[in-house]
CHARMM-style PDB file with segment names, atoms N, HN, CA, C and O in Angstrom:
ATOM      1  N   UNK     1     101.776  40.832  78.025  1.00  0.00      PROA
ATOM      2  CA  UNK     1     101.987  39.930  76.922  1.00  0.00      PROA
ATOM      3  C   UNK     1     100.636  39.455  76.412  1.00  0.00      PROA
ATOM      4  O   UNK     1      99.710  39.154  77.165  1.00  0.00      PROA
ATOM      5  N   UNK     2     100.593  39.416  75.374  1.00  0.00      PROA
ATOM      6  HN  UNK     2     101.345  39.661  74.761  1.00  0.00      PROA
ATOM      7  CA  UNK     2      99.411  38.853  74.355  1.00  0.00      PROA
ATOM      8  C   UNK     2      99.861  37.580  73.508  1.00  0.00      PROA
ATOM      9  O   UNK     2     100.657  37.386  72.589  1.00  0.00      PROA
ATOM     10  N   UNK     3      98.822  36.673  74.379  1.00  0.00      PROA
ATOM     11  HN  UNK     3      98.176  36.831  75.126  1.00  0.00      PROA
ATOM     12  CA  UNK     3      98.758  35.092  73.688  1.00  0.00      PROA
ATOM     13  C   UNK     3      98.145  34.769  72.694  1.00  0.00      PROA
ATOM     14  O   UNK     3      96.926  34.624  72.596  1.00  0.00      PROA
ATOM     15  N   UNK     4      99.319  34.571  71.514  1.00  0.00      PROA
ATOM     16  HN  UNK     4     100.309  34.688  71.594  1.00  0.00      PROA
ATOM     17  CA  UNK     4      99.043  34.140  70.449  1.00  0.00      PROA
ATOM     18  C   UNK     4      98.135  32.662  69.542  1.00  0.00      PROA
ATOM     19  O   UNK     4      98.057  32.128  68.435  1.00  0.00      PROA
ATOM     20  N   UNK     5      97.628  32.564  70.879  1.00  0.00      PROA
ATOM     21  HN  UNK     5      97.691  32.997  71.778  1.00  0.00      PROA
ATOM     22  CA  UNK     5      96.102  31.575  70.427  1.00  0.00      PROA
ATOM     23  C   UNK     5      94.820  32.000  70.538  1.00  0.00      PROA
ATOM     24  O   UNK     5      93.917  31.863  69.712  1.00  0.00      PROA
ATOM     25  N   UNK     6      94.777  32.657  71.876  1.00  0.00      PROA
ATOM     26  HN  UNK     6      95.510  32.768  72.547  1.00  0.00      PROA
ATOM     27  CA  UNK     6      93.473  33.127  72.154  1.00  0.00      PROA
ATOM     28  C   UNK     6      93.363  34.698  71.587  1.00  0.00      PROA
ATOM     29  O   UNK     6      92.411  35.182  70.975  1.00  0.00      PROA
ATOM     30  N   UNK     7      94.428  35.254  71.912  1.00  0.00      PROA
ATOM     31  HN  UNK     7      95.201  34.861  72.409  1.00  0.00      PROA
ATOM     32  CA  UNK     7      95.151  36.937  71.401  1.00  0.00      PROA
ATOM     33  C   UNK     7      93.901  37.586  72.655  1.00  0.00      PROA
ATOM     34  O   UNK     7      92.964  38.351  72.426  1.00  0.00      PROA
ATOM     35  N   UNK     8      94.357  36.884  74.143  1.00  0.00      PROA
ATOM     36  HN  UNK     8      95.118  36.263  74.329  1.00  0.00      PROA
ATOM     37  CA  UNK     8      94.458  37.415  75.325  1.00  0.00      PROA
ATOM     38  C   UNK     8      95.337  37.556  76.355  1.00  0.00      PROA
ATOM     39  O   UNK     8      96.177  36.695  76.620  1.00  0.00      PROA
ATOM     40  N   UNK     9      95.167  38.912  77.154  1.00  0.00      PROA
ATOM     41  HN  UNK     9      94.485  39.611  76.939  1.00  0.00      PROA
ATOM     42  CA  UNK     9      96.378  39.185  78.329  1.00  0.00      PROA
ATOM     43  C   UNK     9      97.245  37.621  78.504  1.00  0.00      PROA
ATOM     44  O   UNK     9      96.897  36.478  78.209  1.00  0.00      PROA
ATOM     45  N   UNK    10      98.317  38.083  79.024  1.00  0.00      PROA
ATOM     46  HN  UNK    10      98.600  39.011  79.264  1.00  0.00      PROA
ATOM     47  CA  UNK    10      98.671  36.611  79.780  1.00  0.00      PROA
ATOM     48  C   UNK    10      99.143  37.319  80.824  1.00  0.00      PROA
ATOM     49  O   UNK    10     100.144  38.035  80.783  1.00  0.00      PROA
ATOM     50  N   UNK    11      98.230  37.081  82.058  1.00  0.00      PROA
ATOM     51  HN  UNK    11      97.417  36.499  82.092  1.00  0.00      PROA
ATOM     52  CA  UNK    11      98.023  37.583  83.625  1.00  0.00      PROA
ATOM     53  C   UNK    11      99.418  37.337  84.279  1.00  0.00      PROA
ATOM     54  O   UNK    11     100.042  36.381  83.820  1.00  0.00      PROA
ATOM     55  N   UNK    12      99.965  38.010  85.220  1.00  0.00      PROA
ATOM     56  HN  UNK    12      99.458  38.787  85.593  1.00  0.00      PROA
ATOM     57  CA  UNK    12     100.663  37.204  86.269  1.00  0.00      PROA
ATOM     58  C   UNK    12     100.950  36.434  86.643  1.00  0.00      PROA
ATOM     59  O   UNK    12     101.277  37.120  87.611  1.00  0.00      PROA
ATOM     60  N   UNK    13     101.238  35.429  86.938  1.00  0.00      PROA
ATOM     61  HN  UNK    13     100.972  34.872  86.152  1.00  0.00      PROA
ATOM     62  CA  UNK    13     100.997  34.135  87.394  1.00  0.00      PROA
ATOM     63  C   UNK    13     100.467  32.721  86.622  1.00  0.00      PROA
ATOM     64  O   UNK    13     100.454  31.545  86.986  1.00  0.00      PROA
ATOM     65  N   UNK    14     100.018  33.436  85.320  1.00  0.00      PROA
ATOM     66  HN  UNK    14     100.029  34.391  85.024  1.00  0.00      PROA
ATOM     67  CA  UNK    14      99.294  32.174  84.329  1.00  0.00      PROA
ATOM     68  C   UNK    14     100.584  31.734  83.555  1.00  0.00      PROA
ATOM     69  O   UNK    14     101.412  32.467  83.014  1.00  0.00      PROA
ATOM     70  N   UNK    15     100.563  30.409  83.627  1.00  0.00      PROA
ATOM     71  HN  UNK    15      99.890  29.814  84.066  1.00  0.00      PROA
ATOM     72  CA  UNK    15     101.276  29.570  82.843  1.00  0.00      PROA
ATOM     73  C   UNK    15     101.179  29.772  81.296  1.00  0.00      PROA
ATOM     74  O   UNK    15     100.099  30.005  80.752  1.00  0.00      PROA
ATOM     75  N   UNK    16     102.378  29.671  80.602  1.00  0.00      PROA
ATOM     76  HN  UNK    16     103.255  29.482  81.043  1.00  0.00      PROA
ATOM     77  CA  UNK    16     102.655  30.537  78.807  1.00  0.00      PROA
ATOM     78  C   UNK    16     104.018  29.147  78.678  1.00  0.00      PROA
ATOM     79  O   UNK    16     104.717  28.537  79.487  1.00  0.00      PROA
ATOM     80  N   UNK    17     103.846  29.156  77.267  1.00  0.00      PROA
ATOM     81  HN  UNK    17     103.278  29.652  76.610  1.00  0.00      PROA
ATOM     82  CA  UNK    17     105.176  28.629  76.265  1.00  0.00      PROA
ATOM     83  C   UNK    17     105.490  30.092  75.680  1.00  0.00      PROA
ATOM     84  O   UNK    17     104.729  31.054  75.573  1.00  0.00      PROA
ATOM     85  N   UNK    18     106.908  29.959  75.317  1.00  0.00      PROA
ATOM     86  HN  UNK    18     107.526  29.178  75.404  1.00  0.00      PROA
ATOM     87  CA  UNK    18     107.085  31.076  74.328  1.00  0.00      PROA
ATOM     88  C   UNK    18     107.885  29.625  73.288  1.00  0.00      PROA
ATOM     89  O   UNK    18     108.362  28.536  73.606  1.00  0.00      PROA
ATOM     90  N   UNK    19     107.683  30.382  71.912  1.00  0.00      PROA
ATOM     91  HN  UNK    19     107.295  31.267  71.653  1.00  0.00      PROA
ATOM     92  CA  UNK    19     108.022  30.005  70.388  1.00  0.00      PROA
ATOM     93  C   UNK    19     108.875  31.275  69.948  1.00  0.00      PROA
ATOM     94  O   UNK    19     108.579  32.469  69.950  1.00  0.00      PROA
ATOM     95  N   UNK    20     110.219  30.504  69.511  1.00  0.00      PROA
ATOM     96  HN  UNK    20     110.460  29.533  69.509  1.00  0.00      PROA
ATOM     97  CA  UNK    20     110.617  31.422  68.574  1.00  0.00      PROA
ATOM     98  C   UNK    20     110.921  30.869  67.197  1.00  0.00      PROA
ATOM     99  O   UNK    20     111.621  29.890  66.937  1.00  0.00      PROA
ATOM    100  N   UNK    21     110.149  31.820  66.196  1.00  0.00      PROA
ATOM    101  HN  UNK    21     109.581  32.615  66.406  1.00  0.00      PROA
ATOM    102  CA  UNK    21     110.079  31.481  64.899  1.00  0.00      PROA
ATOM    103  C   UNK    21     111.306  31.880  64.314  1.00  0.00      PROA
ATOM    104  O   UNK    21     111.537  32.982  64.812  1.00  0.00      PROA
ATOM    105  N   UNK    22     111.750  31.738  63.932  1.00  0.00      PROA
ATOM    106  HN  UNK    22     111.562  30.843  63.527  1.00  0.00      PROA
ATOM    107  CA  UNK    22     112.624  32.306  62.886  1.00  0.00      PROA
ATOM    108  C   UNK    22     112.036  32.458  61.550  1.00  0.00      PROA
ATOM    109  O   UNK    22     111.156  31.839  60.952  1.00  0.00      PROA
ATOM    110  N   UNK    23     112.862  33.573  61.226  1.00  0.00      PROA
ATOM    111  HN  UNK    23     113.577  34.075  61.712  1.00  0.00      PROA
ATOM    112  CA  UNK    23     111.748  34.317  59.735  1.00  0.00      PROA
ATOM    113  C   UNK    23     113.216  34.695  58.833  1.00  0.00      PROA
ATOM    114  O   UNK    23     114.150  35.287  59.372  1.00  0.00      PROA
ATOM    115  N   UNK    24     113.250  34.170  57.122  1.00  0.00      PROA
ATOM    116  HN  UNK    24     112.491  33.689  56.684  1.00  0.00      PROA
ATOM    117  CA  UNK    24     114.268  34.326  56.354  1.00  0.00      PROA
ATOM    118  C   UNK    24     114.056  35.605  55.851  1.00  0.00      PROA
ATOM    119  O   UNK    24     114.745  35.786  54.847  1.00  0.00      PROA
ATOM    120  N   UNK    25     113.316  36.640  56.179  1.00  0.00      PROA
ATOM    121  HN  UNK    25     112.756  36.493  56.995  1.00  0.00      PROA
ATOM    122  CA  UNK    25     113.359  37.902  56.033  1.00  0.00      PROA
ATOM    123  C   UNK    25     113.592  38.752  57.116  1.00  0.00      PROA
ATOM    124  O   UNK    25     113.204  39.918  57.051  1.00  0.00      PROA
ATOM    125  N   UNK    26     114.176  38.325  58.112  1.00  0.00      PROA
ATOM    126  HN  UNK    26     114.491  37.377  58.165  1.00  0.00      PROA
ATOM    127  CA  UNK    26     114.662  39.346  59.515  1.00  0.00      PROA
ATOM    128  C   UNK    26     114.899  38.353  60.400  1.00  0.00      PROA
ATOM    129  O   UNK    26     115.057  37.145  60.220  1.00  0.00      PROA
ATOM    130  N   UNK    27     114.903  39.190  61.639  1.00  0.00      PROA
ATOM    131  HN  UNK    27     114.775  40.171  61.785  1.00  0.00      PROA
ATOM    132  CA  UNK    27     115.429  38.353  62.533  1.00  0.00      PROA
ATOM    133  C   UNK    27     114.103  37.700  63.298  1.00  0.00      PROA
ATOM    134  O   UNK    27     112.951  38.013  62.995  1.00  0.00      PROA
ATOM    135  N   UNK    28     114.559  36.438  64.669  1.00  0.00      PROA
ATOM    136  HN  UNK    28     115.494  36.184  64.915  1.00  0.00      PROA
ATOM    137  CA  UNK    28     113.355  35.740  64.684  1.00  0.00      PROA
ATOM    138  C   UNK    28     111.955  36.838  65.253  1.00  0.00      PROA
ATOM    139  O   UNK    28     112.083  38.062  65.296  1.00  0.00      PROA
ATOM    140  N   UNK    29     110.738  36.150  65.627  1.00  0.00      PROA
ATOM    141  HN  UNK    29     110.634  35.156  65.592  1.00  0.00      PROA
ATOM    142  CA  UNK    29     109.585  36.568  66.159  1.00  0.00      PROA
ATOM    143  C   UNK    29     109.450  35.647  67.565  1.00  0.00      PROA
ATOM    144  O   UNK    29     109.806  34.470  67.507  1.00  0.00      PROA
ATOM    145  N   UNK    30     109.073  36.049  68.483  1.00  0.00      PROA
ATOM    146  HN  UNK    30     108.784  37.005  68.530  1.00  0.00      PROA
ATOM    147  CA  UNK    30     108.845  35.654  69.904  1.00  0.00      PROA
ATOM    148  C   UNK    30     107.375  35.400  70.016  1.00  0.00      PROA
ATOM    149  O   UNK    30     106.747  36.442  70.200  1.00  0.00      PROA
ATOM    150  N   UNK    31     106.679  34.368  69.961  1.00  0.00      PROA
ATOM    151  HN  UNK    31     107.189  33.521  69.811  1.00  0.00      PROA
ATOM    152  CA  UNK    31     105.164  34.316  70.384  1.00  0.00      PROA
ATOM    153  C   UNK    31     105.156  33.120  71.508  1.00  0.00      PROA
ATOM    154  O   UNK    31     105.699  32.015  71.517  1.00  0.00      PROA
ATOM    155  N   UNK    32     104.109  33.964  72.685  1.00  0.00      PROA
ATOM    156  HN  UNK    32     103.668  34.861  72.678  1.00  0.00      PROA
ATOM    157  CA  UNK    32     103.697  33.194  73.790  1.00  0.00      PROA
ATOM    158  C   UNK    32     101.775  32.622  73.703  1.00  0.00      PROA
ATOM    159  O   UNK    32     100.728  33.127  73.296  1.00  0.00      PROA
ATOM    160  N   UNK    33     102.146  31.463  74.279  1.00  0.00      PROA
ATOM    161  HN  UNK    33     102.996  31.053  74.609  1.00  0.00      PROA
ATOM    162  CA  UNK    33     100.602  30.952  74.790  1.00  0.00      PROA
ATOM    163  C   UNK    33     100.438  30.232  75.758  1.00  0.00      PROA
ATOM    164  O   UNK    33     100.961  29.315  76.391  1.00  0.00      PROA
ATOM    165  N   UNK    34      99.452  30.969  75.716  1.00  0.00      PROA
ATOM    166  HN  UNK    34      99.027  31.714  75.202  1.00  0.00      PROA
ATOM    167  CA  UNK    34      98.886  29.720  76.905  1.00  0.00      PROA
ATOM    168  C   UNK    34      99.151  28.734  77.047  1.00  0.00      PROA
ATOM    169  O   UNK    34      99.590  28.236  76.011  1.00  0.00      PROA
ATOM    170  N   UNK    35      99.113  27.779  78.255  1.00  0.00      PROA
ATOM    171  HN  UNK    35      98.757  28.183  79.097  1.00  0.00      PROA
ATOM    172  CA  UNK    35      99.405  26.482  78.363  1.00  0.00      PROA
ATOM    173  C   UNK    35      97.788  26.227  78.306  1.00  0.00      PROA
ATOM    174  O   UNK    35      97.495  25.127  77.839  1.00  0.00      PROA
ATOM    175  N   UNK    36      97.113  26.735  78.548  1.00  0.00      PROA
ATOM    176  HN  UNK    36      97.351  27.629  78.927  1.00  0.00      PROA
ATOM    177  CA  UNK    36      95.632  26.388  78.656  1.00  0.00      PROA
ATOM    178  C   UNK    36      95.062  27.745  78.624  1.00  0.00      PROA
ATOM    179  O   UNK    36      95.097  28.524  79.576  1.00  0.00      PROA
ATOM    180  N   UNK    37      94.413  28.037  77.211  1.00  0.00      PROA
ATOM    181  HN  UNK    37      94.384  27.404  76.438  1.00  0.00      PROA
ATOM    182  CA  UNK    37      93.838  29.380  76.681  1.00  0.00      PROA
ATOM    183  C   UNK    37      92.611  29.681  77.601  1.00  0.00      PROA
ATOM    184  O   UNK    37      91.641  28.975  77.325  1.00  0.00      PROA
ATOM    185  N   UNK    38      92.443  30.463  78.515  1.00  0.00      PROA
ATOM    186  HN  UNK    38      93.231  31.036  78.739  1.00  0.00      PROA
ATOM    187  CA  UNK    38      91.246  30.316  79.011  1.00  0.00      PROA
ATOM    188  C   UNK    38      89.946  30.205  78.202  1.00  0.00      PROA
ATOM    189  O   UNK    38      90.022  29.930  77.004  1.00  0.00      PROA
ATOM    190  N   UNK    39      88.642  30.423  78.847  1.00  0.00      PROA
ATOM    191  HN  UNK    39      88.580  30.647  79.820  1.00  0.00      PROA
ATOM    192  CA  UNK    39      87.349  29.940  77.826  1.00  0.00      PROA
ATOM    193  C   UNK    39      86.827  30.890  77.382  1.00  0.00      PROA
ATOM    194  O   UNK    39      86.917  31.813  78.192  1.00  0.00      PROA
ATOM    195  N   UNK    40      86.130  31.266  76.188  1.00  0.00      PROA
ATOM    196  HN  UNK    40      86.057  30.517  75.530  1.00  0.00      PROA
ATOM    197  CA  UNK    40      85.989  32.359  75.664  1.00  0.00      PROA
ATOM    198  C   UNK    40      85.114  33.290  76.273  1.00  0.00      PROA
ATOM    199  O   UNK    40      84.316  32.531  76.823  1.00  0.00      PROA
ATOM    200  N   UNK    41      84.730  34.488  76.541  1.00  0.00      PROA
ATOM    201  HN  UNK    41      85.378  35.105  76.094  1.00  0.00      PROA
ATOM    202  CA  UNK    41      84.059  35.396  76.976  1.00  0.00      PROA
ATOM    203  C   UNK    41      82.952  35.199  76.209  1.00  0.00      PROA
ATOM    204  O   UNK    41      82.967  35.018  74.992  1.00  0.00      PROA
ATOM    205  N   UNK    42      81.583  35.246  77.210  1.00  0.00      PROA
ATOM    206  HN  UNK    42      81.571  35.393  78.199  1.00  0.00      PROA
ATOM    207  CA  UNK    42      80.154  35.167  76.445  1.00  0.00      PROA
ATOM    208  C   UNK    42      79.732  36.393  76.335  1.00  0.00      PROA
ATOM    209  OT1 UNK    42      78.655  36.628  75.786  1.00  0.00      PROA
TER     210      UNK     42
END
């Protein structure tokens, strides 16, 4: 799964929300995130 804040893995074990949007042109969209996006790669 790919977290839709950072748009990184979401590992095993790491804590995620999922959102479902609903969209008036189809059916809904499913996006997960982080509960805490890790820190960005230097």
């Amino acid at each position: 799964m790919i977290c839709g804040g950072c748009g990184r893995t979401i590992r095993n074990g790491e804590r995620y929300r999922t959102y479902e949007i609903d969209r008036a042109s189809g059916p809904f969209v499913t996006v997960r995130r982080h509960i805490v996006c890790p820190s960005p790669r230097r």
